[in-house]
C-alpha positions in Angstrom: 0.0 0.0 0.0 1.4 3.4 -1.0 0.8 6.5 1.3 0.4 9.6 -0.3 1.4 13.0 1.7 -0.9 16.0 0.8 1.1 19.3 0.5 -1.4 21.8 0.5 -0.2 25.6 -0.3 -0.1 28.5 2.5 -1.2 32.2 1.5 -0.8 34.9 3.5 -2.3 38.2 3.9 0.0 40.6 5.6 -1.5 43.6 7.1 1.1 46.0 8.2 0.9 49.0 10.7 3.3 51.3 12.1 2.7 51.5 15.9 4.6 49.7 18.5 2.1 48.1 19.5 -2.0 46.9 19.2 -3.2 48.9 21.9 -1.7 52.7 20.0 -3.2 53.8 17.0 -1.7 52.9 13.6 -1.5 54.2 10.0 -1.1 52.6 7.3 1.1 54.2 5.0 -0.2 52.9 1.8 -3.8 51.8 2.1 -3.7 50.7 -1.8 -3.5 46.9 -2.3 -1.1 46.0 -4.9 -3.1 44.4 -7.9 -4.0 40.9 -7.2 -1.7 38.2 -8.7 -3.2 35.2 -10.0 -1.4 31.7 -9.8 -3.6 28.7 -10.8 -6.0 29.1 -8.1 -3.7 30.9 -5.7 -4.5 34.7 -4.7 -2.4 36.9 -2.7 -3.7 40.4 -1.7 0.1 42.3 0.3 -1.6 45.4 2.3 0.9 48.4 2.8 3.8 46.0 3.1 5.6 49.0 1.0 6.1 50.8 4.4 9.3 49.2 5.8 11.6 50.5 2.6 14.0 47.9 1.8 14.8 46.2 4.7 15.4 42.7 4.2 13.7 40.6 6.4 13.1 36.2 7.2 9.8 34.2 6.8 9.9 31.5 9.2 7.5 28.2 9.9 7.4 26.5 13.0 5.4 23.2 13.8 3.6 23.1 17.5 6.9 21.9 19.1 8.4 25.0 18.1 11.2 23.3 15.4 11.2 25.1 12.1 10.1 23.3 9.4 10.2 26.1 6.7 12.5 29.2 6.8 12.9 31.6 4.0 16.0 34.1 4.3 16.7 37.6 3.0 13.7 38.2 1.8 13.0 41.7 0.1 9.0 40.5 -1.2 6.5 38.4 0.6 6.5 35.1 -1.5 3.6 33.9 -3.8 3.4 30.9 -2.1 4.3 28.4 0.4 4.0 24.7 0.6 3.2 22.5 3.4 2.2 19.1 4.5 -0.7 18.7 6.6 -0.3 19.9 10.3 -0.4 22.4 12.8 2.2 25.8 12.2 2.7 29.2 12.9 4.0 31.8 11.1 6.5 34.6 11.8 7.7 37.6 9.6 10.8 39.4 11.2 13.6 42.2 9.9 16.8 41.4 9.8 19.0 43.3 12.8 22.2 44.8 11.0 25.1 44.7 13.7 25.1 48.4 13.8 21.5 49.6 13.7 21.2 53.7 11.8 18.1 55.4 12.6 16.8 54.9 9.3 16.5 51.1 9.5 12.9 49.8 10.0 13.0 46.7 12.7 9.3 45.1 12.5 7.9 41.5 13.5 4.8 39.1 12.5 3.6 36.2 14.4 0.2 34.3 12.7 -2.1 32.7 15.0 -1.9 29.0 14.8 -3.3 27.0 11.4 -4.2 24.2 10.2 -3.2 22.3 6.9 -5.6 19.4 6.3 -5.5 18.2 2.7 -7.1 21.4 1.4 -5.5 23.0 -1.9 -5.4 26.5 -0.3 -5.6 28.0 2.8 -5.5 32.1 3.9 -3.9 33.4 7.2 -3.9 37.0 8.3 -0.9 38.2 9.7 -0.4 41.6 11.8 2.9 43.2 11.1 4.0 46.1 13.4 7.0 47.8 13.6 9.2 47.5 16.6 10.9 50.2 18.7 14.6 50.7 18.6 16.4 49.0 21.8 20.1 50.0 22.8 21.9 51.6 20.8 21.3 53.2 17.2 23.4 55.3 15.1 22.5 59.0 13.4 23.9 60.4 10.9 27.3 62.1 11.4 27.4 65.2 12.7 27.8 67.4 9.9 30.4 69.4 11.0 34.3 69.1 12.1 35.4 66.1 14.3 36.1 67.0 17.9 36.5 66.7 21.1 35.5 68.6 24.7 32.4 69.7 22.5 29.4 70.9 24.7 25.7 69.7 24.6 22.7 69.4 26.0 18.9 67.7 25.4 15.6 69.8 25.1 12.3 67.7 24.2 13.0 66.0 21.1 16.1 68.0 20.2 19.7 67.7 20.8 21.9 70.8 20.7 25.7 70.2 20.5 29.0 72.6 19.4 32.4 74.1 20.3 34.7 72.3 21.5 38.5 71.8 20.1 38.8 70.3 16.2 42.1 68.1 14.7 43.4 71.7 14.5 43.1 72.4 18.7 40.7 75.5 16.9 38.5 76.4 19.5 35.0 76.9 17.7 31.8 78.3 18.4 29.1 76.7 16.0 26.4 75.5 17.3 24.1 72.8 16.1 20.8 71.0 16.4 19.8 67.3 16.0 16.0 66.2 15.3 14.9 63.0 16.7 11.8 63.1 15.0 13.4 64.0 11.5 16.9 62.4 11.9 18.3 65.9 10.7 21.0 68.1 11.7 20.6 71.9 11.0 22.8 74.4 11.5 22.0 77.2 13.6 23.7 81.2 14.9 26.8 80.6 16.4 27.3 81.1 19.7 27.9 85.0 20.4 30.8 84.7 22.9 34.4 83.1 22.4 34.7 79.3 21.0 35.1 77.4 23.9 35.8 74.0 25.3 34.9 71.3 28.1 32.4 73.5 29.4 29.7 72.1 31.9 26.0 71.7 30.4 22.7 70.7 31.4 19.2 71.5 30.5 16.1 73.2 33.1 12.8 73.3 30.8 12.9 74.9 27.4 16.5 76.5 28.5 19.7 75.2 27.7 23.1 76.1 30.1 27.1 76.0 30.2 28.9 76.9 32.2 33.3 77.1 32.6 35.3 75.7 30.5 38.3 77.4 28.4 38.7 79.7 26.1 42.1 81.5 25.0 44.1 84.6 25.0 45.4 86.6 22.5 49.0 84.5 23.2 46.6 81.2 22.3 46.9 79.9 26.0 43.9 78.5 28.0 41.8 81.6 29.4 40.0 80.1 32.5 36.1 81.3 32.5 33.6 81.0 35.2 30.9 82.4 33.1 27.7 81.3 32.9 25.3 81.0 29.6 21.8 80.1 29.1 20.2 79.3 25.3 16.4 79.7 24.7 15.6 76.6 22.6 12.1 78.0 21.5 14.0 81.6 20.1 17.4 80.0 19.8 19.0 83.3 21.6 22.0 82.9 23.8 21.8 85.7 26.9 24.8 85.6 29.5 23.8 84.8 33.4 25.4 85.5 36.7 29.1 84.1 36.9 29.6 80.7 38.5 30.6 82.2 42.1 33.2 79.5 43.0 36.6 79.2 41.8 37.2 78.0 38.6 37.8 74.7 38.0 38.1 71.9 35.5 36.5 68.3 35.0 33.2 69.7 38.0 30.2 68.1 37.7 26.2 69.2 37.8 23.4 67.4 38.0 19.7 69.2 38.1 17.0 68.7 41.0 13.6 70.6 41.3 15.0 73.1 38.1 17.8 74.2 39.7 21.3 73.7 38.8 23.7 72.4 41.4 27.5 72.2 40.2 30.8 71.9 42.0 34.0 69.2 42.7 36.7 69.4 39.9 40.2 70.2 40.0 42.1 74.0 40.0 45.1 74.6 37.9 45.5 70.5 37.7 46.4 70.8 41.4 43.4 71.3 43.9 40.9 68.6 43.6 37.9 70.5 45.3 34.6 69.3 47.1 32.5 72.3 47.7 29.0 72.5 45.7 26.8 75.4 44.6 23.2 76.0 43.5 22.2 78.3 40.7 18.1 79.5 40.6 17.4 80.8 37.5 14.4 82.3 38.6 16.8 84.9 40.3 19.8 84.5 38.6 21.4 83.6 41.9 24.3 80.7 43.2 24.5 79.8 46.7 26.8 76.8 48.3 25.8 74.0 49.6 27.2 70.9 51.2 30.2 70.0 50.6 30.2 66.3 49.2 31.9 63.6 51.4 34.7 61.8 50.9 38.2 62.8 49.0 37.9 65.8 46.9 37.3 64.4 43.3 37.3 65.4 40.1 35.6 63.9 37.0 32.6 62.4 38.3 29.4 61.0 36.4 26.6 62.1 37.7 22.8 61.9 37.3 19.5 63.4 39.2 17.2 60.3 40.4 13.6 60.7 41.5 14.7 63.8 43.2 18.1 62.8 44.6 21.6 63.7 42.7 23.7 60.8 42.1 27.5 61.0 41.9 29.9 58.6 40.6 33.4 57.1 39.9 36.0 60.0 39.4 39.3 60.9 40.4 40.7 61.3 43.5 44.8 61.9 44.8 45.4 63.9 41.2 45.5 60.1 39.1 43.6 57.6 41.6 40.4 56.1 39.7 37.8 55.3 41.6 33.9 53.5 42.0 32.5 55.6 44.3 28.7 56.7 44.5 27.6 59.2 46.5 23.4 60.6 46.9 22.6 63.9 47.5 19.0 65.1 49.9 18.2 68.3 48.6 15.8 68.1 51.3 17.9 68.6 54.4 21.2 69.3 52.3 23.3 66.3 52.9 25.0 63.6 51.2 25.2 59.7 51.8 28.0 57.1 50.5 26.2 54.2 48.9 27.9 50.7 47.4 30.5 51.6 44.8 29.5 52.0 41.0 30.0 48.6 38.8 32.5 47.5 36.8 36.6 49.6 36.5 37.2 52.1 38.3 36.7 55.4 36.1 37.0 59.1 35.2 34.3 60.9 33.6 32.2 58.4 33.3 28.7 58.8 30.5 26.0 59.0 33.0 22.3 59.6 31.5 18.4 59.1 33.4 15.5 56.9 30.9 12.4 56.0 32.5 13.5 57.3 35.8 16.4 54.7 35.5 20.4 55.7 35.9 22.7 54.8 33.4 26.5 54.8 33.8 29.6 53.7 32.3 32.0 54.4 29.1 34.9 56.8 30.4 38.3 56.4 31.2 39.5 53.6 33.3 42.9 52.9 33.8 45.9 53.8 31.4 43.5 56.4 30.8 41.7 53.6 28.5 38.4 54.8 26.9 35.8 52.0 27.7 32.3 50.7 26.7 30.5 49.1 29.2 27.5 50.6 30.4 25.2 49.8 33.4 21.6 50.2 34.4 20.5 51.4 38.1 18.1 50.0 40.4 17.8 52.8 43.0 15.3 50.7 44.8 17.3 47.7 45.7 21.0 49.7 44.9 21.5 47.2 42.2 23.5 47.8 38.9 22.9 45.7 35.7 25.0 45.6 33.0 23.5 46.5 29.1 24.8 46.4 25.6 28.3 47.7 25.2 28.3 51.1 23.5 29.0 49.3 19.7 31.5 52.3 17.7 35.3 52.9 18.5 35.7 53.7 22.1 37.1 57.1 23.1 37.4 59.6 25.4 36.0 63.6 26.4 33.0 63.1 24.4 29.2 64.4 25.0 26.1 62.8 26.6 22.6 63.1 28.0 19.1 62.3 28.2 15.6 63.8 27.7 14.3 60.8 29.9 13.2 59.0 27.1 16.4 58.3 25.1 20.1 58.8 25.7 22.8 60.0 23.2 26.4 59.8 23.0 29.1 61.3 20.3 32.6 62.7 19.2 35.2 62.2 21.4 38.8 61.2 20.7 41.2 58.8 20.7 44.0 59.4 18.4 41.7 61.3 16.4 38.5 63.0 16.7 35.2 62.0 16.0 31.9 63.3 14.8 29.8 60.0 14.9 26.8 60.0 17.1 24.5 57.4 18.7 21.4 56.9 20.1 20.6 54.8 23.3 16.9 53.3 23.6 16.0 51.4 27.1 16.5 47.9 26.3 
């Protein structure tokens, strides 16, 4: 007796939206089914599938074990057909994930319900197809603009703002840029009025962007020490100068922001006094008071991010060249500090430190040799746990720029021994 296996053929209809996921609204792109294609008694109707580009992507079979009885690679179409013998499958539709993800790739994922083949000639499944969010890191366009290094920035909404800094030329500049989340565009805007500057101190209070520090230069082209302080209007793009930073100058400080206000200090004077006193700034008055001085050894180059209303410092310098994992809290509340269990992985100097979803981030750096790293960690302020994420994926290298909007982080230029004007993305993974 012969048995004869029936191989029955599997068409899908792929309806594709752009969301993130079925509870959000979605839009279709291109409403307009592609004419229907006719082979033998086979139809396949492809619904807006023209909204992921090019990116290539797999079509994958799986029996009700889970083992993968079909699997179709590279893919750039939806195929006319698929054949099967009779049984019980899923199917899944899923982009291919280039090493390095840019922000114009589209990631996106199907997964059809379970279906039957059972002798008949033809079969239709419906398939949902959304587009996933980015997770870890993603890569922009380059700046366009020179390579650098001790550039400043700082996050406002959906925009980045970045410029100065020293080029390949040890120029000190004074452009001043903007990056576009939303349209993955750079645009160049007014210069900033004062002298080109670098390593200046930055962080962000509402609509207003500040600096503060940093060098600028003489008329002998030596380092010019500035305490002044600058704030930028993001919604006129006007820089105005503020009230002088009221300590002494200093290099490598820190600042984190608590209740929009701006609290700065540690650092190092003239590459000799590693200092702990702190300050406050109000912008509502144009004001800076001290505060408590942090605990422990005077440090310089500390991370540093602001925590569900608590300032976090971490790592830095201590002893002029001594690398270290400390982390200390600060209580705006009553004004004091608190040592907490040391920061993960080497010991570091000027550590990226960035706040998504009310979660700390810190790593990257310098750790010893004055080596630029890549790890990066994610804080649990809760149970005063640190996980480690996905290694920051480009060259590794040193005085570059970061922040956060608490949504997304970003990190770019830097140097090793040359400069960069790359620039990355990171997405809560």
């Amino acid at each position: 007796m012969t048995i004869h296996k029936t191989a029955s053929i599997l068409i899908i209809t792929v309806f594709v939206f752009l969301g993130c996921s079925k509870s959000e609204d979605s839009a279709i792109t291109d409403k307009t089914p592609t004419p229907t294609e006719t082979f033998g008694q086979v139809k396949l109707q492809i619904t807006g599938y023209s909204s992921f580009g090019s990116t290539p992507f797999t079509l994958s079979v799986l029996d009700t074990n889970g083992a993968m009885v079909k699997s179709l690679e590279d893919l750039s179409a939806v195929p006319e057909k698929i054949e099967l013998e009779d049984g019980e499958y899923t199917a899944i539709l899923e982009s291919i994930r280039p090493q390095i993800i840019t922000a114009d790739v589209n990631l996106f994922k199907g997964v059809s319900d379970k279906f039957v083949i059972n002798g008949e000639s033809e079969i239709s499944i419906n398939m949902t197809v959304e587009k996933e969010a980015f997770k870890g890191w993603v890569e922009v366009p380059n700046v366009p603009m020179d390579a650098r290094t001790g550039a400043a920035s700082f996050f406002i909404d959906g925009t980045i703002y970045v410029g100065m800094g020293y080029n390949s030329a040890r120029e000190r500049l004074n452009d001043w840029w903007s990056y576009s989340i939303d349209n993955n565009e750079w645009i160049k805007l007014d210069d900033f009025p004062g002298e080109g500057r670098t390593y200046v101190t930055t962080l962000s209070i509402g609509s207003k962007g500040y600096f503060c520090m940093g060098n600028t230069e003489n008329s002998e082209n030596s380092n010019l020490e500035s305490n002044e302080l600058w704030e930028f209007d993001s919604q006129t793009n006007v820089w105005t100068k503020k009230s002088d930073f009221t300590g002494q100058f200093r290099d490598s400080p820190v600042a984190i922001v608590l209740d929009d206000k701006a609290y700065m200090g540690t650092g190092i004077n003239n590459g000799i006094t590693t200092l702990s006193d702190f300050y406050v700034y109000d912008p509502t008055v144009d004001e800076w008071s001290p505060v408590a001085d942090v605990i422990g050894d005077p440090t310089y180059g500390f991370g540093a991010f602001s925590l569900k209303g608590n300032g976090h410092l971490l790592g830095g310098t201590i002893n002029s060249n001594v690398r270290t994992n400390q982390h200390y809290v600060y209580n705006q509340t009553d004004n004091s500090w608190e040592e907490l269990s040391p920061a993960p992985g080497d010991p570091r100097l000027e550590g990226v430190s960035f706040v998504i979803n009310d979660i700390g981030y810190f790593g990257l750096g310098n750790i010893d040799n004055n080596l630029p790293a890549s790890d990066l960690w994610r804080y649990d302020d809760g149970q005063d746990i640190w996980t480690r994420v996905t290694d920051f994926p480009g060259p590794a290298r040193s005085t570059t720029v970061f922040g956060s909007n608490n949504d997304l982080g970003y990190y770019g230029f830097g140097i090793t021994t040359i400069e960069f004007n790359d620039f990355y993305l990171y997405y809560p993974e």
